[in-house]
C-alpha positions as CSV (number, residue, x, y, z in Angstrom):
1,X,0.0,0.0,0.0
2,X,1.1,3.5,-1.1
3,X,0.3,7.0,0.3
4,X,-1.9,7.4,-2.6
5,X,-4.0,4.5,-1.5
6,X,-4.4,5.8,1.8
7,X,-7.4,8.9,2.8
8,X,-5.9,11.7,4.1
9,X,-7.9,13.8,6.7
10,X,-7.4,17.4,5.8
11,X,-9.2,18.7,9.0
12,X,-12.3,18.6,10.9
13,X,-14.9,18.6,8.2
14,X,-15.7,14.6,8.6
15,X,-15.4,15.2,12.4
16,X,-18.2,18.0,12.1
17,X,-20.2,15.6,10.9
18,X,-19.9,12.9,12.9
19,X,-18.4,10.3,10.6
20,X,-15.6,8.2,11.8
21,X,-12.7,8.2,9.9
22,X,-12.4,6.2,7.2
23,X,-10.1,3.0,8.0
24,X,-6.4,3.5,7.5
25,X,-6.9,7.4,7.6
26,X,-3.3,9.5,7.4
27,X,-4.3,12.3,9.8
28,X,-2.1,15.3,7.8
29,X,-0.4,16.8,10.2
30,X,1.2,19.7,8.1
31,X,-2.3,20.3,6.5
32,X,-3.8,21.0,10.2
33,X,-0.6,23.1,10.8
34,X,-1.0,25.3,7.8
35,X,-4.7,26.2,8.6
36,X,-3.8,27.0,12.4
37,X,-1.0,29.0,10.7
38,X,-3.3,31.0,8.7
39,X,-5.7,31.8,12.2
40,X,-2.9,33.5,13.5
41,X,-1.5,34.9,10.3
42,X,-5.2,36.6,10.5
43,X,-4.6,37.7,14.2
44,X,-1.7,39.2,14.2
45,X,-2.3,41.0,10.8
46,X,-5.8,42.4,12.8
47,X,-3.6,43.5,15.6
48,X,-0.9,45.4,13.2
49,X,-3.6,47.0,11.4
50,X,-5.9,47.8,14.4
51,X,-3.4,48.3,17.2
52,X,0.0,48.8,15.6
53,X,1.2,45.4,18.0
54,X,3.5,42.8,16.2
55,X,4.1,39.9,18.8
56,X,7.5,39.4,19.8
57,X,9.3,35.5,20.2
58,X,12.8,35.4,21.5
59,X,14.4,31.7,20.5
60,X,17.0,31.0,22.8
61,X,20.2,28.5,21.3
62,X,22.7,27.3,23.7
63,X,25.6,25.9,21.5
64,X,25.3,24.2,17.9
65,X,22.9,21.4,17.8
66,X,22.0,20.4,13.5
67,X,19.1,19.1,14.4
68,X,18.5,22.0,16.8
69,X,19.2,24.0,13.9
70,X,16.8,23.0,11.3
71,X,14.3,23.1,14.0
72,X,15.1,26.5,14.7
73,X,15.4,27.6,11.2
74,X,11.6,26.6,11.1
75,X,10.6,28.3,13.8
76,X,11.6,31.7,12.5
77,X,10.8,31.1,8.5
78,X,7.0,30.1,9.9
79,X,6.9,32.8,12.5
80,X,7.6,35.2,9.9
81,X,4.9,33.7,7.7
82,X,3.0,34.3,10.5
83,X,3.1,37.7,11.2
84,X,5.2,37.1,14.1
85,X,8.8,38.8,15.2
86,X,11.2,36.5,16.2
87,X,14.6,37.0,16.7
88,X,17.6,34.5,18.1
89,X,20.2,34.8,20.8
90,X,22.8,32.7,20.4
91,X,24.7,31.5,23.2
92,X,27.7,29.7,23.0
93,X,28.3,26.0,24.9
94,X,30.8,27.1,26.8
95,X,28.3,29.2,29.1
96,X,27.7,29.1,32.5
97,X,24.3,29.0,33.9
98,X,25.0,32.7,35.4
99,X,25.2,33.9,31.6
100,X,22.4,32.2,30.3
101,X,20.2,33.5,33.1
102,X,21.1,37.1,32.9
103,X,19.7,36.8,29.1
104,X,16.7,35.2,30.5
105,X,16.2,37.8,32.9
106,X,16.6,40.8,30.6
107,X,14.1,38.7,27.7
108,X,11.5,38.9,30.5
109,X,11.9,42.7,31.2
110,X,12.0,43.4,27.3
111,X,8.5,44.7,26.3
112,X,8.8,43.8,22.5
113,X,9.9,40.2,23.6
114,X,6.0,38.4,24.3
115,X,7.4,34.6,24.2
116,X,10.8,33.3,25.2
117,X,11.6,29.4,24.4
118,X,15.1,28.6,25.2
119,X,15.6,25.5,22.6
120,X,16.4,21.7,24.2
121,X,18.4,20.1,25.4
122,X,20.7,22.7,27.3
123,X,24.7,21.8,28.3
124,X,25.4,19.4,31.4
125,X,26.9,22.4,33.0
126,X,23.5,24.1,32.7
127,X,20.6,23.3,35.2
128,X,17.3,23.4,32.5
129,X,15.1,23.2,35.3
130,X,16.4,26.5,36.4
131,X,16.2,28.2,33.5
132,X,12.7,27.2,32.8
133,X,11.5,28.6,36.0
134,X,13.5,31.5,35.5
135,X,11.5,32.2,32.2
136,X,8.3,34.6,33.0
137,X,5.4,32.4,32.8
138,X,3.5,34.8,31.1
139,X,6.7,34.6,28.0
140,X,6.5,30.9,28.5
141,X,5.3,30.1,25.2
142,X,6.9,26.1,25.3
143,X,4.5,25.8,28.4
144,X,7.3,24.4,30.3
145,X,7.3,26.5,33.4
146,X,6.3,24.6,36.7
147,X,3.2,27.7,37.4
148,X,1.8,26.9,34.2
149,X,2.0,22.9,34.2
150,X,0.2,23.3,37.5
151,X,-2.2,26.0,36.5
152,X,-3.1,22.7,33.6
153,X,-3.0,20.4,36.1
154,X,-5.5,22.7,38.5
155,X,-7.8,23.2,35.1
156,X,-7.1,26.9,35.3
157,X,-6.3,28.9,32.0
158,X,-2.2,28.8,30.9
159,X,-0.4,28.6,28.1
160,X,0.4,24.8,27.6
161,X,3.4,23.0,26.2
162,X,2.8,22.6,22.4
163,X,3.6,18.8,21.6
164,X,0.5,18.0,24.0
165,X,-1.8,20.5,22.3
166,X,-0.8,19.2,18.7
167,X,-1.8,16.1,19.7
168,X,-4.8,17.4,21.1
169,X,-5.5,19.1,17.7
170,X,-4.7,15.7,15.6
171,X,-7.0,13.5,18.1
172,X,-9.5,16.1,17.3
173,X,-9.8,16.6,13.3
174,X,-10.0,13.1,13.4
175,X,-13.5,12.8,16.1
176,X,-16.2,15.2,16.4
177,X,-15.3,14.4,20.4
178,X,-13.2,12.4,22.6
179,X,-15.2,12.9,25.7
180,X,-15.7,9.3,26.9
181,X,-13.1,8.0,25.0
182,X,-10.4,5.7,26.3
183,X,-6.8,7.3,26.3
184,X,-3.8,5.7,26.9
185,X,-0.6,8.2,26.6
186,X,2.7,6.2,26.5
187,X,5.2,8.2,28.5
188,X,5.2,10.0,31.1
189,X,7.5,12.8,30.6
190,X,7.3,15.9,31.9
191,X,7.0,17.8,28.8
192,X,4.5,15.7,26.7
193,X,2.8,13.1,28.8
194,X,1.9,14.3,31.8
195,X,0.4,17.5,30.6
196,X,-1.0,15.6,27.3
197,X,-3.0,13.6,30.1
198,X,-4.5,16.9,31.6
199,X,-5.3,18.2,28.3
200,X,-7.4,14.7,27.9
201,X,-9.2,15.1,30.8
202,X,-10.3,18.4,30.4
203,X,-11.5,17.1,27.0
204,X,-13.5,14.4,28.9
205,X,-11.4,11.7,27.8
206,X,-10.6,8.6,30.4
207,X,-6.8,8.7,30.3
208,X,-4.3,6.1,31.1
209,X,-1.1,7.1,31.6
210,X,1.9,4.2,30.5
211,X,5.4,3.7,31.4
212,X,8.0,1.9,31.3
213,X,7.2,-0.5,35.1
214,X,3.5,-0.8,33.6
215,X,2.5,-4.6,33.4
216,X,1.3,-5.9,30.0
217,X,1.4,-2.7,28.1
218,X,1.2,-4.4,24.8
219,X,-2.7,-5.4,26.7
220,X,-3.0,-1.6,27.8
221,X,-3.2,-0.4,24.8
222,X,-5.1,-2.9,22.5
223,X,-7.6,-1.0,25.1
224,X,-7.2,2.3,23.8
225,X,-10.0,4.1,21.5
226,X,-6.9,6.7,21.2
227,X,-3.6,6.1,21.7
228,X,-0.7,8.6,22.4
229,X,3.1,7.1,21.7
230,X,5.8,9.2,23.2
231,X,8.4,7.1,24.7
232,X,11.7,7.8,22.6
233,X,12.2,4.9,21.3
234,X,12.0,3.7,17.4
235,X,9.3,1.8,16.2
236,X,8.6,0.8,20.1
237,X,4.7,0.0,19.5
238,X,3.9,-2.5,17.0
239,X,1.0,-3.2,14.9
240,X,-0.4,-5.8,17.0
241,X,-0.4,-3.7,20.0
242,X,-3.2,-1.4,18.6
243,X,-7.1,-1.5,18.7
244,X,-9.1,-2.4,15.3
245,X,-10.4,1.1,14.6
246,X,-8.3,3.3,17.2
247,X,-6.6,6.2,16.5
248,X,-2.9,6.9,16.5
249,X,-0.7,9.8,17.6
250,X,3.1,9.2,17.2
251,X,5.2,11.7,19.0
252,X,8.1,10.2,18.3
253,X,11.2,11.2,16.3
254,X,13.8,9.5,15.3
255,X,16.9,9.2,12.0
256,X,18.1,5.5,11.2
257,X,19.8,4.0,8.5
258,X,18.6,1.1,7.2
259,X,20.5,-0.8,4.2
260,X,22.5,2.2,3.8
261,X,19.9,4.5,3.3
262,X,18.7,7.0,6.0
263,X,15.3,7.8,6.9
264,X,13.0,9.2,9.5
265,X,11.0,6.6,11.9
266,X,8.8,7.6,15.1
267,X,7.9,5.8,18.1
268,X,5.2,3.3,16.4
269,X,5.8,0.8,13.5
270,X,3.8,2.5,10.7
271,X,3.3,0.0,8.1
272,X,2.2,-2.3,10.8
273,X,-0.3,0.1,12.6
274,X,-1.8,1.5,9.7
275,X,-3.2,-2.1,8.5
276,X,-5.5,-1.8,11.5
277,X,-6.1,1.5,13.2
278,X,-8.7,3.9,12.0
279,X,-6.7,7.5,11.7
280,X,-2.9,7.4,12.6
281,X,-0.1,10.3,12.1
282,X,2.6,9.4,9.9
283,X,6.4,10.7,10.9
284,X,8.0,13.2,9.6
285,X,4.2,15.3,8.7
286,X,2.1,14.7,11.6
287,X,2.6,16.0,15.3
288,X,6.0,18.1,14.3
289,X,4.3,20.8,12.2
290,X,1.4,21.4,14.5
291,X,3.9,21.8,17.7
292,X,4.9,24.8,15.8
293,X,2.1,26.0,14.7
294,X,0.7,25.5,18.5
295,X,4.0,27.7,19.6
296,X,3.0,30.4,17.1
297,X,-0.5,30.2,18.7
298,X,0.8,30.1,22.2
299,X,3.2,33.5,21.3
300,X,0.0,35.1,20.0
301,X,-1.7,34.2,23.3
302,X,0.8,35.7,25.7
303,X,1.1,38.9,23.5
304,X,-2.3,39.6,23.9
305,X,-2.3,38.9,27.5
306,X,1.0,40.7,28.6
307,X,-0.8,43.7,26.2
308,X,-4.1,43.8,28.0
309,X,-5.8,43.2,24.7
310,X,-8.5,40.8,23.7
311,X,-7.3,37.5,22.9
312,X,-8.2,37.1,19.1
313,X,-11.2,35.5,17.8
314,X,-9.8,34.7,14.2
């Protein structure tokens, strides 16, 4: 079986009307991104014309990471799209944890920066747990900061880390509703499981959360209406793990070479799952391009908030 064999869902016009998606559904995940993309190209151009405000992202880059790189490079081409100023400070390896947080500190007490994301995974010599808290939560546009995780957690309003919300955003174009569904999230990391199984709940979803002690997982998740891979490890979920008709979010990201040619894998064994769930993301062009899209949403958000103006309907 090919792509071309395979529906693609676009966004949430079969959701809206209450058909399940149609078996072995790719859920585009760069499609999704591009129309979020264009909601907050539409914002921000509102709040140039109406209020002469451009929202401000500050991407901080400790050392030279390639893959950080691209991923940065991305960033700032789409915040631009996007209507969005964003501008890097580049920091280099070397750096102690002083340095780092005196550019934090004057970031939050710029008033053209409105988000700050200091870009992962930081230098032994650096505590990142530090520097996250040190980040204004109101800035905090990766969602990282311990006030806004709990705020989440609590069910009170906060800007949330982005890889949960895509895949709150891919779980949703592909049903009209996932109140009463069964969630399992696989990982619980910080980052992406723990607040991905807030985000579920205040969706109404019953959510499992899986690890790595948890007893017959393969049997957790044949339970699953939707099932959330994040664990960091290639290919770690098989086809025969995964409920008939279920749908499939791979976080997961990861380069291998494989008879001498390299290519790009996530956490689940695609060919495998897409033989028997409903809707599943494919890797690359699934959750990767909706994280940034949710970041560009997320530095919209905070500039709005840290301008005392009305958060945008577009």
């Amino acid at each position: 079986m090919t792509a071309m064999d395979v529906t693609v869902l676009t966004d949430a016009a079969r959701a809206s009307r209450g058909t399940p998606p149609a078996a072995g559904a790719l859920i585009d995940g760069r499609a999704i991104a591009a129309k979020l993309r264009d909601r907050v190209r539409g914002a921000a151009k509102l709040l140039a014309t109406r209020d002469g405000f451009v929202p401000g992202l500050a991407v901080v880059v400790v050392g030279h990471n390639p893959a950080s790189e691209v991923y940065v490079a991305a960033k700032k081409k789409m915040a631009a799209e996007a209507g969005i100023r964003s501008t890097d400070h580049r920091v280099p390896a070397s750096a102690s944890e002083t340095d780092l947080l005196d550019l934090i500190h004057g970031l939050n007490e710029d008033p053209r920066v409105h988000g700050i994301l200091v870009q992962l995974p930081l230098p032994p010599q650096i505590d990142g747990h530090a520097v996250i808290a040190a980040i204004d939560p109101g800035k905090d546009v990766d969602g990282f900061h311990p006030l806004n995780i709990g705020r989440i957690a609590s069910g009170l309003p906060a800007l949330a880390p982005c890889t949960p919300l895509a895949c709150i955003e891919l779980a949703k174009s592909a049903h009209p509703s996932l109140a009463g569904l069964d969630a399992l999230v696989i990982g619980r990391s910080a980052i992406v499981g723990k607040p991905l199984a807030q985000l579920l709940l205040a969706e109404d979803a019953t959510v499992t959360i899986a690890h790595s002690k948890t007893r017959d997982l393969p049997a957790a998740a044949r339970r699953a209406d939707l099932l959330f891979v994040a664990v960091g490890r290639a290919e770690f979920v098989s086809g025969d793990w995964i409920k008939p008709g279920a749908t499939v979010i791979d976080v997961g990201i990861h380069r291998v070479t494989r008879g001498g040619r390299s290519r790009i894998i996530g956490d689940v064994t695609f060919e495998e799952a897409r033989k028997v769930a409903a809707a599943i993301t494919p890797v690359p062009g699934g959750v990767g391009p909706v994280t940034i899209a949710c970041l560009l949403a997320n530095t919209l958000k905070a500039a709005c908030a840290l301008a005392g103006l009305p958060q945008p309907q577009a």
